[in-house]
N, C-alpha and C positions, 0 to 999 in steps of 0.2 A: 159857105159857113166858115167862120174863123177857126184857129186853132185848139182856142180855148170854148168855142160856142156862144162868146161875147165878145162881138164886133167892136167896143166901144173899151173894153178892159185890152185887146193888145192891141188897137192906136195908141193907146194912153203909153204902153209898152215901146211901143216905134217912134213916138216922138222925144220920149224922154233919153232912147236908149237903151234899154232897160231889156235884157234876156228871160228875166225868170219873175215870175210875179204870182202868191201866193194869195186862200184867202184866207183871212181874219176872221169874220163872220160873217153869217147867213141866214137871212129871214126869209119865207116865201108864206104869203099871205092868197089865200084862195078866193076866187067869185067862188060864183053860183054855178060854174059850171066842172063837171068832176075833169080835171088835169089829165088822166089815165085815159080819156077816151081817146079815141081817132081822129085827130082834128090838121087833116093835112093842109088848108089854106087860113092857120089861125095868123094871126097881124103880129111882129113880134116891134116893140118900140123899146129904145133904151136911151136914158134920161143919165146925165151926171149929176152927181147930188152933191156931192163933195169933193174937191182935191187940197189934198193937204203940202203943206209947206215939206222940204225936204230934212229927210229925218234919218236916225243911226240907230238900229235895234241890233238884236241876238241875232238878226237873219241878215243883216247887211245895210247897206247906207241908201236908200230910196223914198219912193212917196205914197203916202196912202190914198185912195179915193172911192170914194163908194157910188157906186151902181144901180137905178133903178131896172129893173126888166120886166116891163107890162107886156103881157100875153092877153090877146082876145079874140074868139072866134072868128069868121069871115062874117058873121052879121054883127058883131060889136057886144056880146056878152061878155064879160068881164073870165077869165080862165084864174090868172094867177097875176100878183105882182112880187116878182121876187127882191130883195136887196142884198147886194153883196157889198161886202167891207174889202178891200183888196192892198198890199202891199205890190209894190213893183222895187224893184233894184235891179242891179248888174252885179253878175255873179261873182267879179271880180272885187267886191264892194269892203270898204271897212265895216267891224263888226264890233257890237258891244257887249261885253260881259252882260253874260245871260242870269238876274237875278236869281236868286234857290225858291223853291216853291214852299209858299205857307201848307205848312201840316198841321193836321188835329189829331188829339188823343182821344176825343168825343166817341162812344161806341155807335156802328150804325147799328138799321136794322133792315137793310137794302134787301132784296126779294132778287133772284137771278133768273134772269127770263129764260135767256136758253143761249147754247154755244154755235160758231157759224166760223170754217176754216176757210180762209180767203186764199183761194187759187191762182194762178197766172190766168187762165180763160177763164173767172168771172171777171178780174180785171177790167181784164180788154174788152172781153164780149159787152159788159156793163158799160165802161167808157163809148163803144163803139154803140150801144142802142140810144146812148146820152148824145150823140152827137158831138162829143172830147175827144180831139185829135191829138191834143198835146202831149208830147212824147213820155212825157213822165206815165204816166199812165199807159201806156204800151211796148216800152221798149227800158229794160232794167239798168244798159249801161247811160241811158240819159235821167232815169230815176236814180242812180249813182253820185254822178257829176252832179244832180240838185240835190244833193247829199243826204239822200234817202239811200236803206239799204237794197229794197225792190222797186218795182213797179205799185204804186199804191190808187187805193178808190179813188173816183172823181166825188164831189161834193152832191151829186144830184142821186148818186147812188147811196149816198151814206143819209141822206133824207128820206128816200124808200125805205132801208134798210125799219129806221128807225120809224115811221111812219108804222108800218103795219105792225111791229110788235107793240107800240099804242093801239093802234085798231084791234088787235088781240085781246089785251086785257080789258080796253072799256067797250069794247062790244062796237060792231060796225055801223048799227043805227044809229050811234052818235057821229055829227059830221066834222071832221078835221078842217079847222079854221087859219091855222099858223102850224108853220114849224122851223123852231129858231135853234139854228146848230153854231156848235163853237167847237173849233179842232184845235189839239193840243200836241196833235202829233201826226205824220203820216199813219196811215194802214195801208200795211202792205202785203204781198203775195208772202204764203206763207205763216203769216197772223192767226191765231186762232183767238178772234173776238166775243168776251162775254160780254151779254148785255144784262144790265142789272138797273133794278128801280127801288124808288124807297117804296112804294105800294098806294101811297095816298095821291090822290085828284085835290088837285087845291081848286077851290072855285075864287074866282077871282071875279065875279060880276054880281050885282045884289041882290038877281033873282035866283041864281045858282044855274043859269044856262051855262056859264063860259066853266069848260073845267081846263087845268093845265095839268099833264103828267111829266114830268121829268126823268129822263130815262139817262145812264152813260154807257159808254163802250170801254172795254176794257183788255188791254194785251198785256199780256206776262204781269199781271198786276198794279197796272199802271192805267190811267185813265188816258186815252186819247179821242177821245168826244164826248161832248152833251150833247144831248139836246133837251128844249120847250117845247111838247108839242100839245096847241090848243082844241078843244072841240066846242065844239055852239058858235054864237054870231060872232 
């Protein structure tokens, strides 16, 4: 297995060059079959969907391209399709002034689900059940140099995380369909992350099966994740 657990995201890494390579966003979209079970000879296929032209943000001078990863049983059930949005650069890269972020004076009325202090061993232990070898994630002076203050989650952990505090409040007879996460920041060891929702299920479909809950994570009062997370077809 690769570094990152996507074969296809550090080639893209080794041809360009490219040491450090972040993600953007992330959607994983589920079969029929539940992700969590035991599925030790499932087919893992990874498709390029997009590469983008060379570009210059807050993180550094690289290219973006986004990632299919279809998972399916050894009989061909459908498990999951995930998509990742990914940036690659070298760390040595030019960088662009980092626009200021739009604020509201709007009052919420956000619900807090509950607090969860992030360790050095869930970390790793979480990386390492993820199948994330990459060093950010394990080792704090290379979460350092990628100019994180610790070791921070992997991406597939910060989708459980938020996955079942959805399953929490709409109850687990409903099936989780999507969950689309957008990171704003590392989380790292050390973090102590509230999660908070606005309380309301928007249904987005015309029979009212599909509902979506919006949930975010939140360190020292600062938002560093969303997520979308849907339930019904």
């Amino acid at each position: 297995m690769s570094g990152s657990g996507i074969e296809l995201h550090d080639s893209l890494k080794e041809r360009f060059g490219f040491d450090r390579g972040i993600v953007r966003s992330y959607r994983t979209t589920f079969g029929e079959v539940d992700p969590r079970a035991p599925m030790p000879d499932d087919v893992v296929k990874e498709r390029l969907v997009e590469l983008g032209d060379e570009t210059t943000n807050s993180v550094g001078t690289g290219r973006t391209w986004v990632i299919d990863v279809e998972r399916r049983t050894s009989k061909g059930a459908l498990v999951s399709i995930e998509r990742w949005s990914m940036f690659g650069y070298p760390s040595n890269s030019a960088r662009a002034e980092r626009e200021p972020s739009a604020t509201s004076s709007e009052p919420t009325t956000e619900i807090a689900i509950d607090e969860l202090l992030i360790t050095e061993e869930f970390v790793r232990s979480s990386a390492t059940a993820n199948g994330v070898t990459v060093a950010v994630h394990h080792d704090s002076s290379a979460a350092r140099a990628a100019g994180a203050r610790d070791i921070f989650l992997d991406t597939a952990t910060q989708i459980a995380l938020f996955r079942t505090r959805a399953e929490a409040l709409l109850g687990n007879d409903r099936r989780v369909s999507s969950v689309e996460l957008r990171m704003r920041a590392p989380i790292c060891a050390g973090d102590t992350i509230s999660f908070v929702t606005d309380g309301s299920a928007a249904v987005t479909d015309p029979d009212g099966a599909r509902l979506e809950l919006r949930l975010r994570a939140v360190v020292g009062g600062v938002t560093v994740s969303t997520a979308v997370v849907a339930f019904g077809p």
